[in-house]
C-alpha positions as a Markdown table, in Angstrom:
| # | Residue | x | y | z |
|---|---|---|---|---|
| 1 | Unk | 122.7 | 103.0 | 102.1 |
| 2 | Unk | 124.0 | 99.7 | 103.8 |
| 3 | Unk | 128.0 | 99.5 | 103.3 |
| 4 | Unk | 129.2 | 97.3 | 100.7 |
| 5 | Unk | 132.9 | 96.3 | 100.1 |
| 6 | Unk | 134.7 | 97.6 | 97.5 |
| 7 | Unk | 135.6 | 93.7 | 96.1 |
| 8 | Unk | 134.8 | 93.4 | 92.1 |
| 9 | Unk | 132.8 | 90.5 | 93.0 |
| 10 | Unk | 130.5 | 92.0 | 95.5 |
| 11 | Unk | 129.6 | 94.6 | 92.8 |
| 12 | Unk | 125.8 | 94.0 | 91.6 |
| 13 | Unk | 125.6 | 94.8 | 87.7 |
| 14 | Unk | 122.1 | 95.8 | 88.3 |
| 15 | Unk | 120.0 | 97.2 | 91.5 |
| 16 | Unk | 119.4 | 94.5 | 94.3 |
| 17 | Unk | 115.5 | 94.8 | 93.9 |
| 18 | Unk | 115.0 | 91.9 | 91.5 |
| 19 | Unk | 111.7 | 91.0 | 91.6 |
| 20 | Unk | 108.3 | 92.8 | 93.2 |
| 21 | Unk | 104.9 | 91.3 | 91.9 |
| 22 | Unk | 101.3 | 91.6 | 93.2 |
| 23 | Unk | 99.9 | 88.2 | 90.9 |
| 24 | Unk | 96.0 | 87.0 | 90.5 |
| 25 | Unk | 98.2 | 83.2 | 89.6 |
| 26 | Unk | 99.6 | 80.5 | 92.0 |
| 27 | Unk | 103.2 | 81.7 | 93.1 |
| 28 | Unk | 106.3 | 80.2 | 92.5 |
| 29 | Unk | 108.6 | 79.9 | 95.5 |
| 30 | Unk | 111.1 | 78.2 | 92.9 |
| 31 | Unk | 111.1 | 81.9 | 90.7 |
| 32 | Unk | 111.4 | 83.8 | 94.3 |
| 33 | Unk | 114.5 | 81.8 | 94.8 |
| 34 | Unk | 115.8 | 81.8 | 91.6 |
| 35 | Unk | 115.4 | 85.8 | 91.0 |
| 36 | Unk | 117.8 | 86.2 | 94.4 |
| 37 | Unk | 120.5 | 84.2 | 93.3 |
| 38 | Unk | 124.1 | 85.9 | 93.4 |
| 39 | Unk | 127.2 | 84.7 | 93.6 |
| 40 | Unk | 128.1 | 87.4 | 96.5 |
| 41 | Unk | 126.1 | 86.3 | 98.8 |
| 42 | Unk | 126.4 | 83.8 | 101.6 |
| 43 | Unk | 123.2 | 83.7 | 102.8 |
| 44 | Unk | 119.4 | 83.7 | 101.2 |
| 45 | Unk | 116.6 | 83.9 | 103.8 |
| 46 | Unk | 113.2 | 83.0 | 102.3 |
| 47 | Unk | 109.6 | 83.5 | 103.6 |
| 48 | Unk | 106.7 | 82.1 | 102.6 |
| 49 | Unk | 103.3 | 82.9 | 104.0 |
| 50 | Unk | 100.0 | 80.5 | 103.3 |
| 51 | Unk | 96.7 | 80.2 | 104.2 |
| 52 | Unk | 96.2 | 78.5 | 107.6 |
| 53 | Unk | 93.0 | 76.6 | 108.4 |
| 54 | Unk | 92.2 | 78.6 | 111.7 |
| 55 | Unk | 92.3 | 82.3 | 113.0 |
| 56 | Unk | 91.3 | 83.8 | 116.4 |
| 57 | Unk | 89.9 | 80.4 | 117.3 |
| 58 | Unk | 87.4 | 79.7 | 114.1 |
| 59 | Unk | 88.0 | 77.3 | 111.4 |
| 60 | Unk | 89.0 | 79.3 | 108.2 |
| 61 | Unk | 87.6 | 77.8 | 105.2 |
| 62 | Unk | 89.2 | 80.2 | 102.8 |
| 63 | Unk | 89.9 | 83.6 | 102.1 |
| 64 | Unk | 90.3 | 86.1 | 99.6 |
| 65 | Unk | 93.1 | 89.0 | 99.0 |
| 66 | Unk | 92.1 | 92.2 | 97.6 |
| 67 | Unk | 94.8 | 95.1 | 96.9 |
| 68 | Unk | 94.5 | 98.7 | 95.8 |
| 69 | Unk | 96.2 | 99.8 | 92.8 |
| 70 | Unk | 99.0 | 101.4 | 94.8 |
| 71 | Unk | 100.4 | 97.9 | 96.5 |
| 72 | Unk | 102.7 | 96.9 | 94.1 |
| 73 | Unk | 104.5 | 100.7 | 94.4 |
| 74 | Unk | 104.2 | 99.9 | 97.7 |
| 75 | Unk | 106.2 | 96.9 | 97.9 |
| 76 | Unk | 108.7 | 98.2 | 95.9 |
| 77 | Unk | 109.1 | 100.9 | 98.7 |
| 78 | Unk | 109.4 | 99.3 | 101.5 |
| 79 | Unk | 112.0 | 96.7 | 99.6 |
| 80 | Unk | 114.2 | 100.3 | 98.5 |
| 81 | Unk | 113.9 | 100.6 | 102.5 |
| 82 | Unk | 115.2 | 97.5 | 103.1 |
| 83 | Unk | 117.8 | 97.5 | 100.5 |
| 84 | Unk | 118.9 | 101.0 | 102.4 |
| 85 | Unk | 119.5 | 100.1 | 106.2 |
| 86 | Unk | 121.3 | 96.3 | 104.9 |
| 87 | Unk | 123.5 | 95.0 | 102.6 |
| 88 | Unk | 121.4 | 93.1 | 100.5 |
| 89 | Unk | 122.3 | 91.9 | 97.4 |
| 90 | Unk | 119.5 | 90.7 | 95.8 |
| 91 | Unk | 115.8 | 91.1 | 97.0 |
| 92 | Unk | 112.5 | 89.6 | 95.9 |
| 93 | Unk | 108.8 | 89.7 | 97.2 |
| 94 | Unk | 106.0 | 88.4 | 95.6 |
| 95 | Unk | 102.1 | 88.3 | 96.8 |
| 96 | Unk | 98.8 | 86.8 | 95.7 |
| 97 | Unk | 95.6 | 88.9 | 95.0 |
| 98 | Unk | 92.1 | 86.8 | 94.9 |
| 99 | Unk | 90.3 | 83.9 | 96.3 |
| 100 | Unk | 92.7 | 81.6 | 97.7 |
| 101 | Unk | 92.0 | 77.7 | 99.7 |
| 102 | Unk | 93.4 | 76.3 | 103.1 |
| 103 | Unk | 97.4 | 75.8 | 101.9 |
| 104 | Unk | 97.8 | 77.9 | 98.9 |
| 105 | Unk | 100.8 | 80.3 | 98.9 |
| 106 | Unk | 100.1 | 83.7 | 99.6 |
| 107 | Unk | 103.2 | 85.6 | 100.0 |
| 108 | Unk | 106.7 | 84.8 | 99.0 |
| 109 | Unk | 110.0 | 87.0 | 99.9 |
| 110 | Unk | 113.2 | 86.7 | 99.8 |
| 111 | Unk | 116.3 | 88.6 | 100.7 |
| 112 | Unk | 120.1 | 87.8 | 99.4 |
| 113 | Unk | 123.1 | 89.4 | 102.1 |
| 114 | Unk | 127.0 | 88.4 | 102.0 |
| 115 | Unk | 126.2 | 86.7 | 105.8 |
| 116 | Unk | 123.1 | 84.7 | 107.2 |
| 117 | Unk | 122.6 | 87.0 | 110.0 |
| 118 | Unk | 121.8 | 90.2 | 107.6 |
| 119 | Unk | 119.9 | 87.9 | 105.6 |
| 120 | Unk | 117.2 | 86.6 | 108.6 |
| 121 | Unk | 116.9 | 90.3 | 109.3 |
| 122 | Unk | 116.4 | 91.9 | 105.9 |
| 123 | Unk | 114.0 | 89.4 | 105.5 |
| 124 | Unk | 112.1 | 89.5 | 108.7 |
| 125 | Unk | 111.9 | 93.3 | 108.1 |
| 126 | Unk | 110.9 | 92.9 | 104.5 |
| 127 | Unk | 107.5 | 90.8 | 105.2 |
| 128 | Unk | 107.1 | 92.8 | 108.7 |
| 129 | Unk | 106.9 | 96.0 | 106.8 |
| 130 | Unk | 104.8 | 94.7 | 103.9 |
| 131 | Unk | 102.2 | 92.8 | 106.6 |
| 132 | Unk | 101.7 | 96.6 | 108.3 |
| 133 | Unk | 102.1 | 98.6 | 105.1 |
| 134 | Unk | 101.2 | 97.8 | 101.7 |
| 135 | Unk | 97.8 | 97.8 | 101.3 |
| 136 | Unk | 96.7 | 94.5 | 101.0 |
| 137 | Unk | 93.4 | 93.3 | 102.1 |
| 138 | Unk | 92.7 | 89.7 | 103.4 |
| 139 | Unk | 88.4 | 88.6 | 103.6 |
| 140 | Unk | 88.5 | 85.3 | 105.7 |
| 141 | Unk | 85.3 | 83.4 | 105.4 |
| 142 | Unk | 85.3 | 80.7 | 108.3 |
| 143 | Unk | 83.2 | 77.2 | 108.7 |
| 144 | Unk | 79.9 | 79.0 | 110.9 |
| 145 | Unk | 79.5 | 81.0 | 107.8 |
| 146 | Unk | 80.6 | 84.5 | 109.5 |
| 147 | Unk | 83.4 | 86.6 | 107.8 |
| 148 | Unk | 86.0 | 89.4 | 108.8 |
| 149 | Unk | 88.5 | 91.9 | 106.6 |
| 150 | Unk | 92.1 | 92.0 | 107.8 |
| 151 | Unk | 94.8 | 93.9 | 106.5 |
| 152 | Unk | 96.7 | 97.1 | 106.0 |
């Protein structure tokens, strides 16, 4: 596990994993932020993924996220990963399931550390590893009516 200081008020009264959802609803950036908050740390990195209007050079009209049964198990593994290798004090991650337009939010995370720089890279790591390994399915339909499945 990631060294922590000894100091009473680095001391989490509960695990760092605060929040882990796979949702069918609009997602709330606001709740992602809110669920990471601790008085311990000095820096919250937050990411949060939406649906562009182009891919590979074709117009993206919408798209659609499918996810097997096991993704929200998933998730919460690769955050225990994270939560391992750095010294995170609070972690959240959050990610949208069904048909989705051109802006909506489709992924949020976030990632609480004592400093900024553990924070950008628990983070980074944290979306990296749920992009290539929870499996999460994304349909794109684009604007000359062809369509294509992406994802883990």
């Amino acid at each position: 596990m990631a060294e922590m200081s000894e100091h009473p008020g680095e001391r989490g009264a509960q695990g760092p994993v605060k929040l882990i959802g796979v949702r069918e609803s609009a997602l709330s950036v606001d709740e992602v932020f809110r669920a990471v908050g601790d008085d311990a740390a000095g820096g919250i990195a937050l990411f949060v993924g939406t649906v562009r209007n182009h891919d590979g050079g074709a117009d993206v009209d919408a798209l659609g996220y499918s996810g097997h049964p096991s993704a929200e198990a998933e998730m919460r593994r690769i955050a225990e990963k994270v939560v391992a290798d750095y010294p995170v004090r609070a972690l959240a991650a959050v990610h949208r399931v069904g048909d989705l337009a051109v802006g909506d939010v489709a992924v949020v995370v976030a990632v609480a550390c004592p400093h900024r720089a553990e924070a950008f890279e628990a983070c980074r790591r944290l979306i990296d590893d749920l992009k290539h390994e929870v499996p999460i399915w994304k349909h794109q339909r684009f604007s000359d009516g062809t369509e294509e499945w992406v994802g883990a």
